[in-house]
C-alpha positions in Angstrom: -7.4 6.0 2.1 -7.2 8.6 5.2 -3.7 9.9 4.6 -4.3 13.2 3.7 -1.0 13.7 2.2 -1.7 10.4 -0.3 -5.0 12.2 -1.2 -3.9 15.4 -1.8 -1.3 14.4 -4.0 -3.4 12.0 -6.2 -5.8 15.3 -6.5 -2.8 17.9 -7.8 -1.8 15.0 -10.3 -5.8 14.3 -11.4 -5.0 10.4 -11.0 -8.0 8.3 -10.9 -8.9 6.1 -8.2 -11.4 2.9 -8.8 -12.1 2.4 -5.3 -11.5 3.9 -2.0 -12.2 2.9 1.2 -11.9 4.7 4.9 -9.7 2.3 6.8 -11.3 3.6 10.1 -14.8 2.3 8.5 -13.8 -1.2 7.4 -10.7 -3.4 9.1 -8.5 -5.2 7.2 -6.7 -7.9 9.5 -3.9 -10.7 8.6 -6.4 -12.8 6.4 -7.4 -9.6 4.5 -4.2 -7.6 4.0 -2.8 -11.0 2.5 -5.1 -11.5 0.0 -4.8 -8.3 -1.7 -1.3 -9.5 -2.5 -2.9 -12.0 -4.8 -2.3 -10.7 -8.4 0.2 -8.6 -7.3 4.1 -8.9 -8.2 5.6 -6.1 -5.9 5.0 -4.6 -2.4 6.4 -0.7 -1.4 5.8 -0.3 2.1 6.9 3.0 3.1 7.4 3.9 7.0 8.9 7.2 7.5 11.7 7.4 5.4 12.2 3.6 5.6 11.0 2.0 2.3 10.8 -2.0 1.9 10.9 -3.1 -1.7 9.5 -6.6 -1.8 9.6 -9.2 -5.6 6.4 -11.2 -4.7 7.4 -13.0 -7.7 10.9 -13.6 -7.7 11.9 -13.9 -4.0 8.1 -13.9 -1.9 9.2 -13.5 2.0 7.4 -15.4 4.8 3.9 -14.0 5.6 4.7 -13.2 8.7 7.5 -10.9 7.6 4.5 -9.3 4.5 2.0 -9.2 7.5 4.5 -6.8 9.4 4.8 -4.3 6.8 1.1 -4.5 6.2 -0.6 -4.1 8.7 -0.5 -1.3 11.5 0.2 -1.3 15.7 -3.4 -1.9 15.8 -3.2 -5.0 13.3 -5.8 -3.1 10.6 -4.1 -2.9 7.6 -1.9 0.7 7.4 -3.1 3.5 5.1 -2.7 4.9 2.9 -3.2 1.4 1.0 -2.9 1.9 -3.0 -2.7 -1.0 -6.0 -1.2 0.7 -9.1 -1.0 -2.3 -11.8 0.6 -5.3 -10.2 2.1 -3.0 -7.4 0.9 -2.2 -3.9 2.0 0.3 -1.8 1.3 0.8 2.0 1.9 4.1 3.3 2.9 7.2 1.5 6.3 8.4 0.2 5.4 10.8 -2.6 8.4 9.6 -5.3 7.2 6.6 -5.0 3.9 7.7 -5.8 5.0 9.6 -8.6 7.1 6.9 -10.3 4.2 4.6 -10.3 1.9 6.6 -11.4 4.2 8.3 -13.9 3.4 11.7 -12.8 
């Protein structure tokens, strides 16, 4: 996780993270980014104030269309990346944060 934002909010609300890993370190390309959808039932990706909801269960869209929300202008997966439960969330949008993580 290199958003600074992300990390400094998972610090005020003491959540605890399994695993972390600096995206500038290790790329993540199309292959990658879609397999950590495996096991997961929803995708947040948050752009700005843009957020894209996705049901991977009910309604899964083309991977083409998950690979553009995933990965970044340099095609490494975006950061912050984070997998709460069955959700996973690219970028940062603090409510969103919050409501996952009940905080």
């Amino acid at each position: 996780m290199t958003c600074k934002k992300a990390q400094g909010f998972l610090e005020t609300v003491d959540a605890p993270v399994a695993e972390q890993v600096e995206a500038s370190n290790v790329r993540m390309g199309e292959k990658e980014a879609l397999r950590l959808l495996e096991g997961v039932d929803r995708l947040v990706a948050v752009r700005g104030k843009k957020i894209a909801s996705f049901d991977l269960k009910k309604d899964r869209p083309d991977d083409a269309t998950l690979v553009a929300h995933l990965l970044g202008p340099t095609s490494n997966l975006r950061a912050p990346t984070a997998r709460v439960g069955k959700t996973l969330v690219v970028g940062f949008n603090e409510n969103e944060f919050r409501e996952l993580l009940g905080a």
